[in-house]
C-alpha positions in Angstrom: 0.0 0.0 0.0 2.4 2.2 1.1 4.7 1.6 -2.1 1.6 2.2 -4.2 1.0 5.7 -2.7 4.7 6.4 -3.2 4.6 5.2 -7.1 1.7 7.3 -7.5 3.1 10.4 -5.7 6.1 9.8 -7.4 4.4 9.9 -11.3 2.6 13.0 -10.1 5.8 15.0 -9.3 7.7 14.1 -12.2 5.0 14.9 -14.6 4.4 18.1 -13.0 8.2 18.6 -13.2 8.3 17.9 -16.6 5.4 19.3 -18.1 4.3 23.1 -18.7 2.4 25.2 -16.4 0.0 27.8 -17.8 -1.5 30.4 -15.0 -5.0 30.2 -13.7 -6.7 33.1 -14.3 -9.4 33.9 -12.2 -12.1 37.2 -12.6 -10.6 40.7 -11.3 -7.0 39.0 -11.7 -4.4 41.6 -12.1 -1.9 38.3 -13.3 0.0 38.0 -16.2 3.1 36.6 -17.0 5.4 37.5 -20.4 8.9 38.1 -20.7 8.4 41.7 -21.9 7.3 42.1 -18.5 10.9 41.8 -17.2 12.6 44.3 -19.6 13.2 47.5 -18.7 11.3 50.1 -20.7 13.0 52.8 -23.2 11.5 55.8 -21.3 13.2 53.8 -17.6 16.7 53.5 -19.6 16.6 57.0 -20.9 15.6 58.6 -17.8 18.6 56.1 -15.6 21.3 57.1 -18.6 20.1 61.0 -17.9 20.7 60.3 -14.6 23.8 59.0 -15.4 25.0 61.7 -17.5 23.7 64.6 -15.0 25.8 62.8 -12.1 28.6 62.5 -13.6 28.7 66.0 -15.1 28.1 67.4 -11.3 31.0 65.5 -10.0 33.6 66.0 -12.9 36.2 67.8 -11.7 38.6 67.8 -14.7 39.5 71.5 -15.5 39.4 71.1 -19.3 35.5 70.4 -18.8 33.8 73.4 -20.3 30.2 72.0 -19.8 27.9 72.6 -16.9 24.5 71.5 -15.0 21.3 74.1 -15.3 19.1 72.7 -12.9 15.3 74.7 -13.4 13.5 74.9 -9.8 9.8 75.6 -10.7 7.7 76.0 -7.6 4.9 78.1 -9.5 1.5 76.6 -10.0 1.6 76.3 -13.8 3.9 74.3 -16.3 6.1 76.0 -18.8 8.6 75.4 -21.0 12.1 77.4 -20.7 13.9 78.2 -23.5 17.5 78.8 -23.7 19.5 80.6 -26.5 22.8 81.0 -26.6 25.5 79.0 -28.5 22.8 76.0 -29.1 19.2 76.8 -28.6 17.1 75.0 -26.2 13.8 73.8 -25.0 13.2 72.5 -21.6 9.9 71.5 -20.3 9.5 72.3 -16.6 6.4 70.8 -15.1 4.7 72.8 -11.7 6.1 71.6 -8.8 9.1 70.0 -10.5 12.9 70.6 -11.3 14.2 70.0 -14.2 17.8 69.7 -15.4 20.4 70.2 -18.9 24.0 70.0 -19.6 24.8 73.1 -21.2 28.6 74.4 -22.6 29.6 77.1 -20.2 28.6 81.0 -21.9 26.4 83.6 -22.1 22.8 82.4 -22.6 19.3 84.4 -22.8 16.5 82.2 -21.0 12.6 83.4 -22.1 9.3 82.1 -20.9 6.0 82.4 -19.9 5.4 81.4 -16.2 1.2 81.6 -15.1 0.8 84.2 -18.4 3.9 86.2 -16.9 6.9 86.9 -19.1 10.1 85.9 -18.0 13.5 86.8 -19.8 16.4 87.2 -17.8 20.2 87.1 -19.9 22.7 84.9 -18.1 26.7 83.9 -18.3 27.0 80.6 -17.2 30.2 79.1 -15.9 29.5 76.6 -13.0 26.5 74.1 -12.3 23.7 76.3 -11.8 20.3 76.1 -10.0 17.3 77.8 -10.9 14.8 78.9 -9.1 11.3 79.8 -10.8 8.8 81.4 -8.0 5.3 82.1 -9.1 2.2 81.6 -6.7 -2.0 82.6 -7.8 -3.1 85.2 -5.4 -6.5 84.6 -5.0 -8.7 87.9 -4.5 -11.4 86.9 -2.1 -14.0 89.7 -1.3 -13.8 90.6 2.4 -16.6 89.8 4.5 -19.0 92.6 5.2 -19.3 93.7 8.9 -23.1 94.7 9.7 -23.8 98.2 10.2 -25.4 99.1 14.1 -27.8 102.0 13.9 
């Protein structure tokens, strides 16, 4: 008896060992396996290899290095986009609340843009890593409460 169970324990594990084993999917399951799953995506490798790039740009300390870090702080309530001319002309979007961040070649740039419908245009000369900050807050205009009149 005993050797029977064994046999027949036995068979089950070596043909669930050997053969495939699909997923049971049941309703409101979030499960699903494919090996895509397990690859990073493009927009994860370009934002670790920007990462990357930024880091080591901050820590190079090799005099010959005539690039530096523009890092945009905006802590205004609206997105905009920054734009920076100088030797090359840029674009940087800058989301509310958010910091953004460029390797630029050292010089004299001219950054425009419009911050809550506000113009901003400042000229700068750039020769170190250099933060940003962008400061814009909505004033709201609440009516004040009216006191009662005693006659």
């Amino acid at each position: 008896m005993n050797k029977l169970i064994l046999l027949i324990l036995g068979s089950c594990l070596m043909s669930c060992a050997t053969s495939s084993v699909s997923p049971i999917l049941r309703k409101n399951s979030e499960v699903s396996l494919g090996i895509d799953q397990f690859k990073p995506s493009q927009e994860k490798l370009n934002i670790e290899n920007k990462a990357v790039t930024l880091l080591n740009q901050l820590f190079n300390s090799d005099e010959s290095n005539k690039n530096m870090v523009l890092i945009i702080n905006n802590d205004s309530d609206c997105d905009f986009t920054m734009n920076i001319a100088g030797a090359k002309n840029y674009s940087l979007p800058v989301g509310s609340r958010k910091a953004e961040s460029i390797i630029l070649e050292q010089g004299d740039y001219e950054l425009t843009s419009e911050v809550c419908n506000g113009a901003y245009k400042t000229k700068k000369t750039f020769a170190e890593n250099t933060q940003l900050n962008i400061k814009y807050t909505f004033v709201k205009n609440e009516p004040k409460p009216v006191e009662p009149v005693i006659q």
